[in-house]
BAROZA-673529 format. One record per residue: residue in one letter; x, y, z of N, C-alpha, C in turn; residue number from 0. Coordinates in nm, 3 decimals. Layout:
BEGIN
ATOM resn  n.east n.north    n.up ca.east ca.north   ca.up  c.east c.north    c.up resi
ATOM    A       X       Y       Z       X        Y       Z       X       Y       Z  NUM
...
END
This chain:
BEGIN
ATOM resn  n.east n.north    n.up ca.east ca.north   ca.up  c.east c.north    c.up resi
ATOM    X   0.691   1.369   0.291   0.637    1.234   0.293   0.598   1.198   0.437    0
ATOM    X   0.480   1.112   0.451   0.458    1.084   0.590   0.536   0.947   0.644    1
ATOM    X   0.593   0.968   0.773   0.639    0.867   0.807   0.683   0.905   0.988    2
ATOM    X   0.683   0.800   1.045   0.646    0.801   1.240   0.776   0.890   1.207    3
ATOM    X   0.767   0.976   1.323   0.857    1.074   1.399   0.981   0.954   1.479    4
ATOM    X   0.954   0.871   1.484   1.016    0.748   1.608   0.937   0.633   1.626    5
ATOM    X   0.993   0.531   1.568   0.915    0.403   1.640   1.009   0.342   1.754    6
ATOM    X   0.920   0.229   1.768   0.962    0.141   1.864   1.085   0.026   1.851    7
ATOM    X   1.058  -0.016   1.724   1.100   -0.132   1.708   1.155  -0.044   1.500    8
ATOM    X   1.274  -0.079   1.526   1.339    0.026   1.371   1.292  -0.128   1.246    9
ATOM    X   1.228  -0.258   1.220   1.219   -0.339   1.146   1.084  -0.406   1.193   10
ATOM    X   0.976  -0.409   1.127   0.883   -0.475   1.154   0.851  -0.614   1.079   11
ATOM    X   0.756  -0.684   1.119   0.729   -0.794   1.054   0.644  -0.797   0.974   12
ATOM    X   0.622  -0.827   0.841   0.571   -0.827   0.735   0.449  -0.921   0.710   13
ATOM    X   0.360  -0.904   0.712   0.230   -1.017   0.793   0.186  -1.051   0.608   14
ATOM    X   0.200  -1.202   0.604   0.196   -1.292   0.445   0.017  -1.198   0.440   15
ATOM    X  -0.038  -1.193   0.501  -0.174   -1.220   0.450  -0.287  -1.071   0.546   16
ATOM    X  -0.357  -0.995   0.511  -0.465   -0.929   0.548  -0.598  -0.984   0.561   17
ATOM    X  -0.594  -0.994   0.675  -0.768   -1.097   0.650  -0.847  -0.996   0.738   18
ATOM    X  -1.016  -1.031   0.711  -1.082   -0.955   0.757  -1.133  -0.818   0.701   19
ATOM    X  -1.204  -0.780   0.782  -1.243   -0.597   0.769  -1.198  -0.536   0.809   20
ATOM    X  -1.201  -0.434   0.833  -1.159   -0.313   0.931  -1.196  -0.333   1.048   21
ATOM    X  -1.158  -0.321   1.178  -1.211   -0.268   1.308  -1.243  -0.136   1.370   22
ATOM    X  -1.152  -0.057   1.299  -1.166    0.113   1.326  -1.240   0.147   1.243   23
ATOM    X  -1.242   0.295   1.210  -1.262    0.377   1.113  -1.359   0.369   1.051   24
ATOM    X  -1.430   0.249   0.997  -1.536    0.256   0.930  -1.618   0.351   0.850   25
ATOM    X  -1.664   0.429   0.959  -1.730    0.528   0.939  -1.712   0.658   0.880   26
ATOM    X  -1.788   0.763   0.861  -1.729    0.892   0.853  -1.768   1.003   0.955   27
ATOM    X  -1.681   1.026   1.039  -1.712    1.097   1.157  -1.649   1.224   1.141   28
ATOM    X  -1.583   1.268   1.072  -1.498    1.446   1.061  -1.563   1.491   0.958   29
ATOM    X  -1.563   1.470   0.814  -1.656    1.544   0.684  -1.731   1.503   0.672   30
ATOM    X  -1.812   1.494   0.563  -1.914    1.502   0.451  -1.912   1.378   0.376   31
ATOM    X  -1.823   1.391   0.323  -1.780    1.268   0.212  -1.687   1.176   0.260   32
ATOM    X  -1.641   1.078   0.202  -1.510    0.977   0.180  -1.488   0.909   0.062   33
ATOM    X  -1.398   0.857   0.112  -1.315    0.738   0.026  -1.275   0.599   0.094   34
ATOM    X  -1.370   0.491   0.074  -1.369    0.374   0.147  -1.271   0.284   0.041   35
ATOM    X  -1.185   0.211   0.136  -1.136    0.096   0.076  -1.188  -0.053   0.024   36
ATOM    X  -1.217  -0.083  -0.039  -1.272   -0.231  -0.084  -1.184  -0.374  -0.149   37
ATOM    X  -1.074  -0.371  -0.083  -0.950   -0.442  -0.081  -0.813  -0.437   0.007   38
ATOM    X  -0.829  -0.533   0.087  -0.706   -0.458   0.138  -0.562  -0.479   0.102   39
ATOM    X  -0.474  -0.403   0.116  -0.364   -0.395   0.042  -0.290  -0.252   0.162   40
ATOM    X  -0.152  -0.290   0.116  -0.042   -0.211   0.201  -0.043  -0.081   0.084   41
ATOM    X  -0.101   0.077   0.167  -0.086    0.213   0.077   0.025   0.274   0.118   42
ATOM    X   0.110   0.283   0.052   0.302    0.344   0.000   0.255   0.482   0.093   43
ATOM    X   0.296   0.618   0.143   0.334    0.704   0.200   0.331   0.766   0.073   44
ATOM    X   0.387   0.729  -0.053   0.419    0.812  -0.195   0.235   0.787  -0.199   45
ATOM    X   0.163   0.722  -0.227   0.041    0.691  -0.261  -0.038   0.794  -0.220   46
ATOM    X  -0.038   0.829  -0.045  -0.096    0.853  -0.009  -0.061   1.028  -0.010   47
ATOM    X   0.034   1.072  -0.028   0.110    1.208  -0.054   0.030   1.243  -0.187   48
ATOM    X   0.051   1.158  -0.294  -0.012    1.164  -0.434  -0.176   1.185  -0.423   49
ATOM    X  -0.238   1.101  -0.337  -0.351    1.155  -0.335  -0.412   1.290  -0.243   50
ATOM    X  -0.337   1.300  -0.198  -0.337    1.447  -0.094  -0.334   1.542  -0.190   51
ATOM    X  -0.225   1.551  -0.264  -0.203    1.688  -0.362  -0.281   1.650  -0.467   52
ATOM    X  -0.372   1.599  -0.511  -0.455    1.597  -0.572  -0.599   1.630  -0.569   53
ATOM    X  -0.632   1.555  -0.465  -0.738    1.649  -0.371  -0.767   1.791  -0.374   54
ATOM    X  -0.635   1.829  -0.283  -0.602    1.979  -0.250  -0.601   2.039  -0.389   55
ATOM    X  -0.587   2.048  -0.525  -0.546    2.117  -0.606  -0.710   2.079  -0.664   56
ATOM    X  -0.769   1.965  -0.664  -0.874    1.969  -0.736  -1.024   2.078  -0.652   57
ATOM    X  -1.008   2.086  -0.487  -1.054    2.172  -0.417  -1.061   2.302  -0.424   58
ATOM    X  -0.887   2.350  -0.462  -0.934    2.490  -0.499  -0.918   2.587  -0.371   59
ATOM    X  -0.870   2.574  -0.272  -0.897    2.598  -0.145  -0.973   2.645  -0.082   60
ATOM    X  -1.100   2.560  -0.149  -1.232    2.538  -0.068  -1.237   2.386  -0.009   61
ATOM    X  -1.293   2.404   0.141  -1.337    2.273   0.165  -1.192   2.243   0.249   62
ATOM    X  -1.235   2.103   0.327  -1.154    2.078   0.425  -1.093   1.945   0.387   63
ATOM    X  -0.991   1.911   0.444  -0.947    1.764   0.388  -0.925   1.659   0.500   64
ATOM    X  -0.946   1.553   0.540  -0.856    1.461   0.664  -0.834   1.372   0.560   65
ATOM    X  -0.686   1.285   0.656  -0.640    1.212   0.570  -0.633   1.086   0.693   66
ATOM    X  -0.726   0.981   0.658  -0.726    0.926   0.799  -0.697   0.748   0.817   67
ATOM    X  -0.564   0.757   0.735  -0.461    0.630   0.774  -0.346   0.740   0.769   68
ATOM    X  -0.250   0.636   0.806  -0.134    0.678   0.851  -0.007   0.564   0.825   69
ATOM    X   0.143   0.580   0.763   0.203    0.459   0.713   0.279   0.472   0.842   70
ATOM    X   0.285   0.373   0.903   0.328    0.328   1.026   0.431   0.193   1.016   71
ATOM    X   0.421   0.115   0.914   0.508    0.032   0.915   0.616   0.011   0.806   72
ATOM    X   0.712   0.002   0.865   0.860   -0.011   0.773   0.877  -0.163   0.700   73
ATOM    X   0.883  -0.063   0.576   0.931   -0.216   0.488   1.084  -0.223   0.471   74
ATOM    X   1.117  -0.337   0.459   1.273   -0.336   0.467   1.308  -0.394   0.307   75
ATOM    X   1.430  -0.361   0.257   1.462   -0.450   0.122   1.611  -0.422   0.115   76
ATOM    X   1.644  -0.562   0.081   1.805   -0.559   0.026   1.808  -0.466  -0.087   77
ATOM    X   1.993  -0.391  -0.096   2.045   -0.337  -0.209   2.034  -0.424  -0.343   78
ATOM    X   2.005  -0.354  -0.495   2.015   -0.472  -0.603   2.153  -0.529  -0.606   79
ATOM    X   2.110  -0.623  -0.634   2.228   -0.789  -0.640   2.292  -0.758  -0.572   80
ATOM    X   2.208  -0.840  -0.434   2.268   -0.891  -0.295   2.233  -1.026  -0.312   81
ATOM    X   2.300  -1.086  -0.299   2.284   -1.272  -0.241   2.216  -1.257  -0.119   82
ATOM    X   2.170  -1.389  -0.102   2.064   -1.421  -0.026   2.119  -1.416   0.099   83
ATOM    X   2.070  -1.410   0.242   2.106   -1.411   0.324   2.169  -1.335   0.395   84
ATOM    X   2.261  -1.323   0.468   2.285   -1.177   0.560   2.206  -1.072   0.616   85
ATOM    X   2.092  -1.131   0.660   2.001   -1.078   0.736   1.887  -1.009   0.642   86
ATOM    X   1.800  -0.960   0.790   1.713   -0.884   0.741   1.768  -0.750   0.655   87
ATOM    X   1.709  -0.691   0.521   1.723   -0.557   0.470   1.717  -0.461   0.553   88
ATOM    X   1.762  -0.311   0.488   1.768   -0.206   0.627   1.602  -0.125   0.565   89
ATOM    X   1.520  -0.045   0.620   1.434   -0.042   0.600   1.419   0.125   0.503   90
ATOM    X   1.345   0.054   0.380   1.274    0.117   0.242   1.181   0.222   0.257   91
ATOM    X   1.126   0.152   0.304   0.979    0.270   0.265   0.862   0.234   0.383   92
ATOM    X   0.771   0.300   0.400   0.693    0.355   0.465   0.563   0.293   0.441   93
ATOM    X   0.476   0.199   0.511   0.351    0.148   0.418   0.207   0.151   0.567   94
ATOM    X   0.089   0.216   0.530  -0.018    0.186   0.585  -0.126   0.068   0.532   95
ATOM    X  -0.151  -0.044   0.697  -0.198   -0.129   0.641  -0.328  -0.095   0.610   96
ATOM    X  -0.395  -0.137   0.510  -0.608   -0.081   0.466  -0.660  -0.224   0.460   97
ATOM    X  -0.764  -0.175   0.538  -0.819   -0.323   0.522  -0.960  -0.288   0.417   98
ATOM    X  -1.041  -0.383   0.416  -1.162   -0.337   0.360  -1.224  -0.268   0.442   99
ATOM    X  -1.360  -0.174   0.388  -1.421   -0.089   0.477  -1.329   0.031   0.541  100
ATOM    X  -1.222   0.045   0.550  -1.143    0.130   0.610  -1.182   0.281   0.483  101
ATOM    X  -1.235   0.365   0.603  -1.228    0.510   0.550  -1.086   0.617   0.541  102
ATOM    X  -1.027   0.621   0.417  -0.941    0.674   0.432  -0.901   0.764   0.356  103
ATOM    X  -0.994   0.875   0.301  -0.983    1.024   0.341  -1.105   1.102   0.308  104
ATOM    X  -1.128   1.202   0.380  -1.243    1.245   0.438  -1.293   1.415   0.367  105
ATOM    X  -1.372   1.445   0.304  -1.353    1.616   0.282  -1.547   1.692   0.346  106
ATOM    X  -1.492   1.814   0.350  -1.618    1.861   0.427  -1.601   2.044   0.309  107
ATOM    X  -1.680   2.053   0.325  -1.713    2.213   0.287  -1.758   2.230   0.103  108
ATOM    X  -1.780   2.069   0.050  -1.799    2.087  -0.085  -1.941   2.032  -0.162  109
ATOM    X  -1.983   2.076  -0.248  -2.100    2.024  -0.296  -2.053   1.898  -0.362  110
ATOM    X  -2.143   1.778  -0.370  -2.114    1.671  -0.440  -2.088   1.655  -0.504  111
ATOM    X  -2.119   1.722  -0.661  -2.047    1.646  -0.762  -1.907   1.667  -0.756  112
ATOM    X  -1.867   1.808  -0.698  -1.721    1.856  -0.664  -1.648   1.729  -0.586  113
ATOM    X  -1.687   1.715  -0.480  -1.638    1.627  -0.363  -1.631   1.421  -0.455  114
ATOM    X  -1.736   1.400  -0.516  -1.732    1.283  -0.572  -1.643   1.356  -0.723  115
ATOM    X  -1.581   1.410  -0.778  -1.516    1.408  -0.922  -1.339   1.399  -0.852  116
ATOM    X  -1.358   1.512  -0.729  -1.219    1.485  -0.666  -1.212   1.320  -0.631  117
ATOM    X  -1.286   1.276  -0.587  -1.245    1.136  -0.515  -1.220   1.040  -0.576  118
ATOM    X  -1.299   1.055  -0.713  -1.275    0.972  -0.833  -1.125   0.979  -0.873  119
ATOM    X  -1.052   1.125  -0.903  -0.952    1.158  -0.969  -0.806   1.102  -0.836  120
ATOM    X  -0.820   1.114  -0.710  -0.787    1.052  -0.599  -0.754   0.922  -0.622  121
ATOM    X  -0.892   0.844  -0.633  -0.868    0.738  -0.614  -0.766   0.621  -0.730  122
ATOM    X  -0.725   0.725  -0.849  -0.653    0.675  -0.957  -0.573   0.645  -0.935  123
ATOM    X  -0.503   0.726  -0.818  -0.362    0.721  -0.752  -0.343   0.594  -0.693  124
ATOM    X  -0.463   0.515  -0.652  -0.403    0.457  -0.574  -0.443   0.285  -0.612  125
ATOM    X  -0.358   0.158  -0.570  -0.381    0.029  -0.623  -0.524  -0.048  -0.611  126
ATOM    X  -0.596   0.012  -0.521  -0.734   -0.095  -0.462  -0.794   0.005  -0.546  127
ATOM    X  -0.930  -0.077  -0.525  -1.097   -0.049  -0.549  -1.117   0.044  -0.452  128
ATOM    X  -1.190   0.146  -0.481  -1.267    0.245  -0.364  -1.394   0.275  -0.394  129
ATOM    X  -1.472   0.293  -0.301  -1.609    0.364  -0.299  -1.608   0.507  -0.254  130
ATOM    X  -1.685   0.596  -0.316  -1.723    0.716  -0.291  -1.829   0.691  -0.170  131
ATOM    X  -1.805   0.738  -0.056  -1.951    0.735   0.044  -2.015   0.882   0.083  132
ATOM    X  -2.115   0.910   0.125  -2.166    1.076   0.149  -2.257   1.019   0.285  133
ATOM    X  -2.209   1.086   0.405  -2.318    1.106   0.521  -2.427   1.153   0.471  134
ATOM    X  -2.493   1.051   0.546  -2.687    1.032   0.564  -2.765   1.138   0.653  135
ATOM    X  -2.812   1.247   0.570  -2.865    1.336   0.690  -2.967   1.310   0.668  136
END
């Protein structure tokens, strides 16, 4: 599962609301193809593992893969039936924030319908809306 080697801070803050677009990534600068986000929403580490081995198995080991978010922030949650209070939870799981427009995963070495049937079957895995995109040559 992916998750930081070491952070900074072992509990982060949980932000009520995602507003906006993306600022990074946008684009597709390493493959051929992608998978753009069109909602943003926090993607689980399990999500993003799930769509990796799916990919990879629908590829065939042809073709290249990037996977280009990363879950960087810790969610925290109390044990079941804890009463309220006594602090913050100790930390759960693993979550990357996506905004809209955010490209987040990338393949190179495949003909299209291949590369768009994987991305489709990908994108099942996961809670948002996605677009299939293909660089403009």
């Amino acid at each position: 599962m992916l998750m930081p080697k070491r952070v900074k801070y072992r509990k982060t803050h949980s932000a009520p609301r995602i507003k906006g677009k993306t600022k990074a990534g946008a684009t597709l600068h390493l493959g051929d193809y992608g998978m753009k986000a069109l909602e943003p929403k926090w993607i689980t580490a399990r999500q993003i593992e799930a769509c990796r081995v799916t990919l990879s198995r629908f590829m065939k080991k042809k073709g290249k893969l990037w996977i280009r978010i990363f879950p960087d922030k810790a969610v925290t949650k109390h044990p079941a039936e804890t009463r309220m209070g006594k602090g913050k939870g100790a930390p759960d799981h693993w979550v990357a924030v996506v905004k809209p427009g955010r490209i987040m995963f990338e393949l190179e070495g495949l003909d299209l319908a291949t590369a768009k049937e994987a991305m489709v079957r990908a994108s099942a895995k996961l809670p948002i809306r996605t677009r299939f995109v293909a660089r403009e040559n």
